[in-house]
C-alpha positions, 0 to 999 in steps of 0.5 A: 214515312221518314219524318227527317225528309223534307220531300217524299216522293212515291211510286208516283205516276203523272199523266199529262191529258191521258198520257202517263209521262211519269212511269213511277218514280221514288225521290226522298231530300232531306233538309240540306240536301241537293238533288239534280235530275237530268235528262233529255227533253221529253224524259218527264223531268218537267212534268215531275217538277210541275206535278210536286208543285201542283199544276193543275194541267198534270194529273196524279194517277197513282203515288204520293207526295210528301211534304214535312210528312203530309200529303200534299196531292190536294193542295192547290199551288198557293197552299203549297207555296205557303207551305215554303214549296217554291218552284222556279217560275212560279210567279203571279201572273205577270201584269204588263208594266209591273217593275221587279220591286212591285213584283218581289214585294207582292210575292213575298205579300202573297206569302206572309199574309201580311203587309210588307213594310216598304223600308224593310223591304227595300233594306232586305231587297238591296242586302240581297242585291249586293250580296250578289253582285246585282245592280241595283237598276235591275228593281226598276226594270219592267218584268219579263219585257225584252229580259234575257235569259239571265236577267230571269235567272237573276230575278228569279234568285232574288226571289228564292232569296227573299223567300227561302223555302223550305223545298225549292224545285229549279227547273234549269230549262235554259241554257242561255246563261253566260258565265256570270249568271251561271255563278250568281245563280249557283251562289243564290241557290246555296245561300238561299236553301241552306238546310232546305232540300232543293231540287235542280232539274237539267240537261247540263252538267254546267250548273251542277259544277258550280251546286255540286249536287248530293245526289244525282237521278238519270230520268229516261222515258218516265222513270229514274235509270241511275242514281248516284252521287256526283261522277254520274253527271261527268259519265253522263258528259262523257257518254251521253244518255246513249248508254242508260238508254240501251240498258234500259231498253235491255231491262225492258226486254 
């Protein structure tokens, strides 16, 4: 196994009860690394994500993950967040009524295994803000009740900011953002995964033009189809996944 990768992904294979949605796939970020995988809705990029992270509705049924050359497969989520592995939206289950403040500060508790001293918190916490352009109101908000999709966006950068992990996998599901968010969100990324390796999952080119990914992976039906650098996601704007998917199903003939 190569010891200057970060993550190390393998023939790895993931069923969800039964079916195997990821068909093996091989994926190796080095420290400062940036990779995107797009695709469709249901091509497995999710479950990719959520099998490295290891929730437990996604099963391995064959391959490895690597993590700083160890095998991750039997830890459980929390032993992997303590490893600096950090996937968006995967916070402590949510009490109604928690404010952001409460929730940042219990998360980074979670992971220091120590206690967070308020005035170092909130001093880290509003360096963080301002460095974003985020109004400083937005720590008394009430979690997730009425948020927009940019607002969990913007939590969920401020978490990433506060942690700076080690492998960060951002599971850009929405689409919802509006121009503002679409930037803090990319300015968070970058400032908070300098020399990690990061991971960005998509279905929209938007967000890569403002990360600017090293590498880019084609996920079609389970399994990577292309790889390459930067141009891919503009051929993939401009054709669509029309293209890659014929000459996958002509592979497979």
């Amino acid at each position: 196994s190569d010891m200057s990768s970060i993550l190390e992904v393998r023939g790895l294979c993931v069923g969800v009860e039964g079916n195997e949605i990821v068909k093996g796939v091989d994926l190796t970020i080095g420290p400062g690394e940036l990779h995107a995988i797009m695709g469709r809705n249901g091509s497995g990029k999710s479950t990719l994500a959520h099998a490295i992270m290891g929730h437990p509705s996604y099963e391995i049924l064959d391959g490895e993950i690597m993590v700083d050359g160890e095998d991750i497969r039997d830890l459980a989520v929390h032993e992997r967040a303590k490893k600096g592995m950090f996937l968006s939206f995967q916070y402590p289950a949510v009490v109604p009524g928690v404010q952001v403040g409460t929730l940042l500060r219990r998360s980074l508790q979670a992971l220091r295994d120590e206690p967070v001293k308020a005035r170092e918190f909130r001093k880290e916490v509003n360096e963080t803000m301002s460095m974003l352009g985020m109004d400083r109101s937005f720590l008394s908000r009430t979690v997730n009740e009425g948020f927009s999709g940019g607002e969990r966006k913007r939590l969920e950068v401020l978490q990433l900011m506060l942690i700076r992990p080690r492998l960060a996998i951002l599971d850009e599901t929405d689409s919802g953002l509006d121009i503002d968010a679409l930037r803090i969100t990319a300015e968070g990324v970058r400032i908070a995964t300098q020399g990690s390796a990061t991971l960005v999952i998509t279905h929209y080119n938007r967000i890569l033009e403002h990360l600017q990914p090293d590498r880019i992976h084609v996920m079609i039906d389970g399994v990577f189809v292309a790889s390459g650098g930067p141009d891919l996601a503009h051929e993939l704007e401009a054709h669509g996944y029309e293209s890659f998917e014929k000459s996958q199903a002509e592979a497979q003939a």
